[in-house]
LUMDOVO-548462 format. One record per residue: x, y, z of N, C-alpha, C in turn; residue number from 0; residue in three letters. Coordinates in Angstrom, 1 decimal. Each point is the difference from the previous one (the first is absolute). Example, Ala and Ser with C-alpha at 12.3 -4.5 7.8 and 13.67 -1.06 7.14 Angstrom:
BEGIN
<pt><n_c1>13.2</n_c1><n_c2>-5.7</n_c2><n_c3>7.8</n_c3><ca_c1>-0.9</ca_c1><ca_c2>1.2</ca_c2><ca_c3>0.0</ca_c3><c_c1>0.9</c_c1><c_c2>1.2</c_c2><c_c3>0.0</c_c3><resi>0</resi><resn>ALA</resn></pt>
<pt><n_c1>-0.4</n_c1><n_c2>1.1</n_c2><n_c3>-0.7</n_c3><ca_c1>0.9</ca_c1><ca_c2>1.1</ca_c2><ca_c3>0.0</ca_c3><c_c1>-0.8</c_c1><c_c2>1.1</c_c2><c_c3>0.8</c_c3><resi>1</resi><resn>SER</resn></pt>
***
This chain:
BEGIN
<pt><n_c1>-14.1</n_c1><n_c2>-18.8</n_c2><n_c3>15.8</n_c3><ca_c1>0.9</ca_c1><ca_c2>0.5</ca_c2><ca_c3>-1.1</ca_c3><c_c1>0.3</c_c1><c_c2>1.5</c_c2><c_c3>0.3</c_c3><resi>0</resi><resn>UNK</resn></pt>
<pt><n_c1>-0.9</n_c1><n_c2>0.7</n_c2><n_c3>0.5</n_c3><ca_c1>0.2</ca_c1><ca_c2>1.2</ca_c2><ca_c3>0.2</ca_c3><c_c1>1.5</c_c1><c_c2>0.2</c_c2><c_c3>1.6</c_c3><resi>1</resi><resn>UNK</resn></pt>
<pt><n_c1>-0.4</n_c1><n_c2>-0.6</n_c2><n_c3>0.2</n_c3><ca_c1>1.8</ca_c1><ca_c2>0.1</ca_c2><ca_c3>0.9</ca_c3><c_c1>0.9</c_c1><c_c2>-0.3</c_c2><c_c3>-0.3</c_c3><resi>2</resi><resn>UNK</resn></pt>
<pt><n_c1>0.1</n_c1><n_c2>-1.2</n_c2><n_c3>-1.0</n_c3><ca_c1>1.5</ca_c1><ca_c2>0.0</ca_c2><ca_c3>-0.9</ca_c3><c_c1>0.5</c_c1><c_c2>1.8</c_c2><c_c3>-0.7</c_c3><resi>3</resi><resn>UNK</resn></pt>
<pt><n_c1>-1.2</n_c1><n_c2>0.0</n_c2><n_c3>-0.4</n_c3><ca_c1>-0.1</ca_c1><ca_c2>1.4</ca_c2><ca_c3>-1.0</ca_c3><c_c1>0.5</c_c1><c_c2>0.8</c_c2><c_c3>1.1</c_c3><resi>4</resi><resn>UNK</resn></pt>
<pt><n_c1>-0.5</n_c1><n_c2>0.1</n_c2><n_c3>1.2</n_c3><ca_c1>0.6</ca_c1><ca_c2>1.0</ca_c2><ca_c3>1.1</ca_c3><c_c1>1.4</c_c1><c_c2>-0.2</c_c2><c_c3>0.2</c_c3><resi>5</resi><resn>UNK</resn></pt>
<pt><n_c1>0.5</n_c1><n_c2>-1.2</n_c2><n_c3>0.2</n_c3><ca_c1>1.4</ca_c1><ca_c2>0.1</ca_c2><ca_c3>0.6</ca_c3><c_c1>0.7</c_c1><c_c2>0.0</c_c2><c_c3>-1.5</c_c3><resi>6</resi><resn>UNK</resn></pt>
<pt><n_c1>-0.3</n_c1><n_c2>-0.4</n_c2><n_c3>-0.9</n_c3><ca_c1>1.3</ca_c1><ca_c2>0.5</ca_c2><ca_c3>-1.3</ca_c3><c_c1>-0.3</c_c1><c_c2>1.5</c_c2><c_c3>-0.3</c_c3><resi>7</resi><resn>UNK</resn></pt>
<pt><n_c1>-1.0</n_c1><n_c2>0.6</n_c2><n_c3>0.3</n_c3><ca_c1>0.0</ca_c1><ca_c2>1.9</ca_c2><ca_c3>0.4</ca_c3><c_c1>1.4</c_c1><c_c2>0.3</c_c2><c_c3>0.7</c_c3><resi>8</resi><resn>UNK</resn></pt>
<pt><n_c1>-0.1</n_c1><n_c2>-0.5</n_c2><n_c3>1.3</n_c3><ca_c1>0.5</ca_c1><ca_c2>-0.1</ca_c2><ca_c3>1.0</ca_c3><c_c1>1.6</c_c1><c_c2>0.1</c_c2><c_c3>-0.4</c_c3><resi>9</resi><resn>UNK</resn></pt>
<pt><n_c1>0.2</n_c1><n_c2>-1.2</n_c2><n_c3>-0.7</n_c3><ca_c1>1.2</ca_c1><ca_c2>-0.7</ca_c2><ca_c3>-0.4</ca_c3><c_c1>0.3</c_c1><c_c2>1.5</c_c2><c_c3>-1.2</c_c3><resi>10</resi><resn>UNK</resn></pt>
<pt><n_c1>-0.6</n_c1><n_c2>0.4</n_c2><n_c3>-0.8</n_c3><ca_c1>0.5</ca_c1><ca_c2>0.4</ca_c2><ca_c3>-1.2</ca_c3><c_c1>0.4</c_c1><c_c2>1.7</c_c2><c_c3>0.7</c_c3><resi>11</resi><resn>UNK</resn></pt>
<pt><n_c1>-1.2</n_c1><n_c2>0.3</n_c2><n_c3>1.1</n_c3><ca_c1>0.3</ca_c1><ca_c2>1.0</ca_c2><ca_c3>0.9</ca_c3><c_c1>2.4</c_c1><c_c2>0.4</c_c2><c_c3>0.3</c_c3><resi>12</resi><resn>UNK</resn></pt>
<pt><n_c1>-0.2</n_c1><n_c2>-1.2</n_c2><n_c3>0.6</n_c3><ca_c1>1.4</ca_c1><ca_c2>-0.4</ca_c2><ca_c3>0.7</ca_c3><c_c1>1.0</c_c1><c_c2>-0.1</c_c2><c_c3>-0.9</c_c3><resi>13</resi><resn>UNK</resn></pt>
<pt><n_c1>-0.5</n_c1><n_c2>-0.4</n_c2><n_c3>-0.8</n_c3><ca_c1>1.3</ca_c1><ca_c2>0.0</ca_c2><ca_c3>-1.6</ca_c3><c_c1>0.4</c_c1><c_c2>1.5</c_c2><c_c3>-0.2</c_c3><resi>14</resi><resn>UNK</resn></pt>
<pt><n_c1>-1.2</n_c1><n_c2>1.0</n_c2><n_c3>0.1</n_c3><ca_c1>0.4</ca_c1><ca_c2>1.1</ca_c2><ca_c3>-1.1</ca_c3><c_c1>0.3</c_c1><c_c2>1.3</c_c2><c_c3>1.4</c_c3><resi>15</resi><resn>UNK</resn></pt>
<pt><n_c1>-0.3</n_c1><n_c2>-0.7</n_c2><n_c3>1.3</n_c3><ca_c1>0.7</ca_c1><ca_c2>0.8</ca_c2><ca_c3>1.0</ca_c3><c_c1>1.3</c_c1><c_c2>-0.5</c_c2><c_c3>0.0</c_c3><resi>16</resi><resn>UNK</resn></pt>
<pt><n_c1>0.5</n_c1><n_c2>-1.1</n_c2><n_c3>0.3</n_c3><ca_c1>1.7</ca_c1><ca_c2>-0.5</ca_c2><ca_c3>-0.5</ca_c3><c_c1>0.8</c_c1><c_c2>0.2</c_c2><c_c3>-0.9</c_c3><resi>17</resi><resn>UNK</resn></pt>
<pt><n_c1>-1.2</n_c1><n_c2>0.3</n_c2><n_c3>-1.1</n_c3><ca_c1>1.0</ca_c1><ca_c2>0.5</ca_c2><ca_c3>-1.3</ca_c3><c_c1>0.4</c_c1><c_c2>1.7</c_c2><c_c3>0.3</c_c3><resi>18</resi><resn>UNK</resn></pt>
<pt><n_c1>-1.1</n_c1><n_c2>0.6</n_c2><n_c3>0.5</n_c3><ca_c1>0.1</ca_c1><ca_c2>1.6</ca_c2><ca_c3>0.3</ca_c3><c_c1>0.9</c_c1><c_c2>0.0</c_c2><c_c3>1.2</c_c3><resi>19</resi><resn>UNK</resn></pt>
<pt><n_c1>0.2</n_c1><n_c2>-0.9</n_c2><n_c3>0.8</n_c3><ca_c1>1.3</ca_c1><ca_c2>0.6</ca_c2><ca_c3>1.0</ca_c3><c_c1>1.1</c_c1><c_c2>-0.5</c_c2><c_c3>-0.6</c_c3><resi>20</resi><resn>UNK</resn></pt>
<pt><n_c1>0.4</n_c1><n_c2>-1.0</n_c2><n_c3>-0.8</n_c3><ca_c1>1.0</ca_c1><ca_c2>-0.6</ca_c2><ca_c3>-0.6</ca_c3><c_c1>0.9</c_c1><c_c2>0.9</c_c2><c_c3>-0.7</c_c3><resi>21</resi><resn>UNK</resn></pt>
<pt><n_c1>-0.8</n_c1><n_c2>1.2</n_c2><n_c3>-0.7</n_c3><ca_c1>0.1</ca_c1><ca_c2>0.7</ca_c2><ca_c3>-1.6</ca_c3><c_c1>0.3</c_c1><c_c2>1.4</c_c2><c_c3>0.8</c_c3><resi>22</resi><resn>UNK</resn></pt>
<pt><n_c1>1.9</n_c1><n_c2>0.1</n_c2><n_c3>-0.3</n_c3><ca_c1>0.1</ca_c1><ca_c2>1.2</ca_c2><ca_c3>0.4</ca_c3><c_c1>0.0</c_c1><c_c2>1.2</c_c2><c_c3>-0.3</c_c3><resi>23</resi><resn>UNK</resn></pt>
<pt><n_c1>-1.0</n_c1><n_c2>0.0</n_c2><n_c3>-1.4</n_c3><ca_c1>-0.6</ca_c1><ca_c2>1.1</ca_c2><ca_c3>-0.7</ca_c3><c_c1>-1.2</c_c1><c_c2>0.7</c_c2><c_c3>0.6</c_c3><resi>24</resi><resn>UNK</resn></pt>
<pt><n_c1>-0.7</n_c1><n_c2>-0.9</n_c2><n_c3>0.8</n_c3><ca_c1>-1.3</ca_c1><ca_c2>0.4</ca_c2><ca_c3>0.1</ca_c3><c_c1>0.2</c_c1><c_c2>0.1</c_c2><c_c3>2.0</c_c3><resi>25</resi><resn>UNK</resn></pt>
<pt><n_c1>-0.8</n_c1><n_c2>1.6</n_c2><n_c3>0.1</n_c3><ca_c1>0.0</ca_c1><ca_c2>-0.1</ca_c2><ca_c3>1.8</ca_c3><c_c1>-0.9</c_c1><c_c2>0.5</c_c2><c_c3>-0.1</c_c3><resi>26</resi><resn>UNK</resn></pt>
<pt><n_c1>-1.2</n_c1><n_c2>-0.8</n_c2><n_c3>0.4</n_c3><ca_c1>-1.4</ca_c1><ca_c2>0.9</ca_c2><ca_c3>0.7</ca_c3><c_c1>0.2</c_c1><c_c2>0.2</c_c2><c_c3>1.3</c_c3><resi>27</resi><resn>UNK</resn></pt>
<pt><n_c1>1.0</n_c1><n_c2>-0.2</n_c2><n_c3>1.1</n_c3><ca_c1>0.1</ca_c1><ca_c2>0.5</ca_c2><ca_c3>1.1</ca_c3><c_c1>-0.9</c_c1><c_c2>-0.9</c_c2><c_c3>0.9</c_c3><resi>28</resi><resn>UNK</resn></pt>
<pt><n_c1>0.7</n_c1><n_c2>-1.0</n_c2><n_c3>-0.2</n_c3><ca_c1>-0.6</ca_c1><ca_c2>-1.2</ca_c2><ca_c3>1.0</ca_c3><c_c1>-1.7</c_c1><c_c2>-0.9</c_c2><c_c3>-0.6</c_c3><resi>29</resi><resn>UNK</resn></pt>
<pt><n_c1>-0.8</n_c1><n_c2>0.7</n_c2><n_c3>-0.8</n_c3><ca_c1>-0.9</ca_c1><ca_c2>-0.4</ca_c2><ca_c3>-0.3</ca_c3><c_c1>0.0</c_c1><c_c2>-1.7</c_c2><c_c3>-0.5</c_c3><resi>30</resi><resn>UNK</resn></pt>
<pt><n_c1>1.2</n_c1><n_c2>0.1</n_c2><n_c3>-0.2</n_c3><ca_c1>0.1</ca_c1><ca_c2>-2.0</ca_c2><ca_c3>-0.8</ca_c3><c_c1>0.1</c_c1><c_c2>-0.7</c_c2><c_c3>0.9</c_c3><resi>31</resi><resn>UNK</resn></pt>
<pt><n_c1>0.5</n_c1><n_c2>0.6</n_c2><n_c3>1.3</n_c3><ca_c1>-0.3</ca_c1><ca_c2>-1.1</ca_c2><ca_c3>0.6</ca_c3><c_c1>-1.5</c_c1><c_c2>-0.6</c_c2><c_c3>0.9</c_c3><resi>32</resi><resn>UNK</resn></pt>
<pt><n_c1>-0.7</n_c1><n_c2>1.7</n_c2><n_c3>-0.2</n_c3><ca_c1>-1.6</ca_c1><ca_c2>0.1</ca_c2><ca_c3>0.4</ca_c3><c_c1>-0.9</c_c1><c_c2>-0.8</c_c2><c_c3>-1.1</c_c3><resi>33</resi><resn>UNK</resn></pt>
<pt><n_c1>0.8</n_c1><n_c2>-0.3</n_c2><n_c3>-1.3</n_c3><ca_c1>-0.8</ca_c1><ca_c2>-1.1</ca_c2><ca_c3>-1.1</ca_c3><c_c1>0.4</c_c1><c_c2>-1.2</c_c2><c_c3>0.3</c_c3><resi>34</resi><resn>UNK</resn></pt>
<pt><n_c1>0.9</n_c1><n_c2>-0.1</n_c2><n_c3>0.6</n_c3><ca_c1>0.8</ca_c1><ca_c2>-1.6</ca_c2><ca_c3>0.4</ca_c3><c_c1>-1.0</c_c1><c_c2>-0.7</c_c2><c_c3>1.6</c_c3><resi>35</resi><resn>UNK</resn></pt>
<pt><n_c1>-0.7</n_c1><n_c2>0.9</n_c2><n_c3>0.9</n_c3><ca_c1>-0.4</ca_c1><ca_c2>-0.3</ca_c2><ca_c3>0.7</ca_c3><c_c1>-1.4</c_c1><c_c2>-0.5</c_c2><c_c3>-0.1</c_c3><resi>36</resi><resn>UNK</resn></pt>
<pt><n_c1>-0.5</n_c1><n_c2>1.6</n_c2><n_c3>-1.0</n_c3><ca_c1>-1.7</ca_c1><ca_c2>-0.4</ca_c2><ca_c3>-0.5</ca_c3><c_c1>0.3</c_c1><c_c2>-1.5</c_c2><c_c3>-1.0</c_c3><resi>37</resi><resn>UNK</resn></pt>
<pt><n_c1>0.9</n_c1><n_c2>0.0</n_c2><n_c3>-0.7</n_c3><ca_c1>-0.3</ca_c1><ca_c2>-1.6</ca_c2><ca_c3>-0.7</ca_c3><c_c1>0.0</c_c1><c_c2>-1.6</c_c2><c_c3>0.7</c_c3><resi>38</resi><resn>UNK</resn></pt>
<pt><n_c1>0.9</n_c1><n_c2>0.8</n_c2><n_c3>1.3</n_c3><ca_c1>0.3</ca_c1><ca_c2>-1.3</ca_c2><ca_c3>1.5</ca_c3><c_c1>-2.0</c_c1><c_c2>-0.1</c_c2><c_c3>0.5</c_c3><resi>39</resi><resn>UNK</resn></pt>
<pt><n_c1>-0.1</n_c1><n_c2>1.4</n_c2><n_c3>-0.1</n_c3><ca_c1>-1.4</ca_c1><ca_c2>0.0</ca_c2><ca_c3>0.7</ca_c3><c_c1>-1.3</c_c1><c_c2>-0.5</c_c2><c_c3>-0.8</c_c3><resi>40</resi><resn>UNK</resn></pt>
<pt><n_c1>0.2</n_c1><n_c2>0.4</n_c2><n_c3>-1.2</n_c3><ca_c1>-1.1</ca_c1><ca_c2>-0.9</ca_c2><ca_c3>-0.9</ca_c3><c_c1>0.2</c_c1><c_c2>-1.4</c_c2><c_c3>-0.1</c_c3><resi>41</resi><resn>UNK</resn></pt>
<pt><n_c1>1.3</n_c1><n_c2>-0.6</n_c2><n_c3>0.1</n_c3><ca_c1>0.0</ca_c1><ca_c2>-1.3</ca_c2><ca_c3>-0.4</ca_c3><c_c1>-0.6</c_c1><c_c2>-0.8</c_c2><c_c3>0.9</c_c3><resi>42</resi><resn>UNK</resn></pt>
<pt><n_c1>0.6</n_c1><n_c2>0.4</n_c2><n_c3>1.3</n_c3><ca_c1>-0.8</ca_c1><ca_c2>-0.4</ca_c2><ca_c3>1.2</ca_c3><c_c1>-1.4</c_c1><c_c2>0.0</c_c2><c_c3>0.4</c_c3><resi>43</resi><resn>UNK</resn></pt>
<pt><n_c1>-0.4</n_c1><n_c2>1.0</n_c2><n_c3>-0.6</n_c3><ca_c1>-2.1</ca_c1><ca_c2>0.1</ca_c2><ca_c3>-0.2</ca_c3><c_c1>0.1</c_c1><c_c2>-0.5</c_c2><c_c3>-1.0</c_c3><resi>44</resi><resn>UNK</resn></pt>
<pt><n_c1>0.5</n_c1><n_c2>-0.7</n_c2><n_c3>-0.8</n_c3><ca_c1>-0.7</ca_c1><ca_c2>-0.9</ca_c2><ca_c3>-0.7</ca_c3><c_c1>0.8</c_c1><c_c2>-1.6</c_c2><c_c3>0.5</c_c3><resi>45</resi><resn>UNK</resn></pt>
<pt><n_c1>0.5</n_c1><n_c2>0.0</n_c2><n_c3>0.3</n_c3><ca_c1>0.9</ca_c1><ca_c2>-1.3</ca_c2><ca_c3>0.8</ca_c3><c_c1>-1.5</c_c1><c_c2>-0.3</c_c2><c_c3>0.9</c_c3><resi>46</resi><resn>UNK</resn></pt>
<pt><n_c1>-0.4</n_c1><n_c2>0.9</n_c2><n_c3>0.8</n_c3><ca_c1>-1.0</ca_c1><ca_c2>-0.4</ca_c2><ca_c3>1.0</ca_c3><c_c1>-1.4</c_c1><c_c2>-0.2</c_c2><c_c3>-0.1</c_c3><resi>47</resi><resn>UNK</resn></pt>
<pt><n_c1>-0.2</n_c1><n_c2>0.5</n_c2><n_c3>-1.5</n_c3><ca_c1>-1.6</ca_c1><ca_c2>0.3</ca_c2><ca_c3>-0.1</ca_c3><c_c1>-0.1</c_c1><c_c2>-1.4</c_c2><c_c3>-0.6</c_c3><resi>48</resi><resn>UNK</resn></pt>
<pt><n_c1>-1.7</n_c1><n_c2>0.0</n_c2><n_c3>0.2</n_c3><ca_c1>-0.4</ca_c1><ca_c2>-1.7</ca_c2><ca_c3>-0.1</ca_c3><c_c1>-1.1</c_c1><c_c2>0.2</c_c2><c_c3>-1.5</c_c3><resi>49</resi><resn>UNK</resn></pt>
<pt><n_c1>0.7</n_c1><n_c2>-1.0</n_c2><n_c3>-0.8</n_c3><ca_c1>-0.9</ca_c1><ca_c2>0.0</ca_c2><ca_c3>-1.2</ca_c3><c_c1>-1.5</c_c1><c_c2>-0.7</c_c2><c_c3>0.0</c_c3><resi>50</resi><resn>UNK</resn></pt>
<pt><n_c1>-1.1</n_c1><n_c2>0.4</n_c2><n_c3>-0.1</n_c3><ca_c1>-0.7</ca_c1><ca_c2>-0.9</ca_c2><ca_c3>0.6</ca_c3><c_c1>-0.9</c_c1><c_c2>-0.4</c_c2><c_c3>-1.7</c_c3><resi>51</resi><resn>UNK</resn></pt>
<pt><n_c1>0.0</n_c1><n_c2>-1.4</n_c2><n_c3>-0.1</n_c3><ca_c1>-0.5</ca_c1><ca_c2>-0.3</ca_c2><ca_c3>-0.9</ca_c3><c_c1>-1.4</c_c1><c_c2>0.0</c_c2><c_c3>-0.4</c_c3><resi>52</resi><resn>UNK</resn></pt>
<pt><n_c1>-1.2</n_c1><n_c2>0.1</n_c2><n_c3>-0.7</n_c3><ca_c1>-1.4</ca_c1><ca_c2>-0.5</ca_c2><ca_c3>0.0</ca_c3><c_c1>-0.2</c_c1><c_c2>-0.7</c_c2><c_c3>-0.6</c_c3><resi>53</resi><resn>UNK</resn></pt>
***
């Protein structure tokens, strides 16, 4: 369960970097797209981690 939880981090990461480069009100000077990669990179640690049950 805990990896689902990681990749919709992941996923919700990528939404609000998309929305920040989309919106040409807002320029943090490239940072959106450094939130668009960390949400590529959590989704993926949690794509990969293994839930292990007891």
């Amino acid at each position: 369960m805990k990896s689902i939880k990681l990749i919709l981090l992941g996923i919700s990461f990528m939404i609000l970097g998309g929305i920040l480069v989309l919106d040409t009100a807002t320029s943090l000077g490239g940072a959106e797209y450094i939130i668009v990669l960390l949400g590529l990179i959590v989704s993926i640690i949690g794509f990969l981690k293994d839930d292990v049950v007891s």
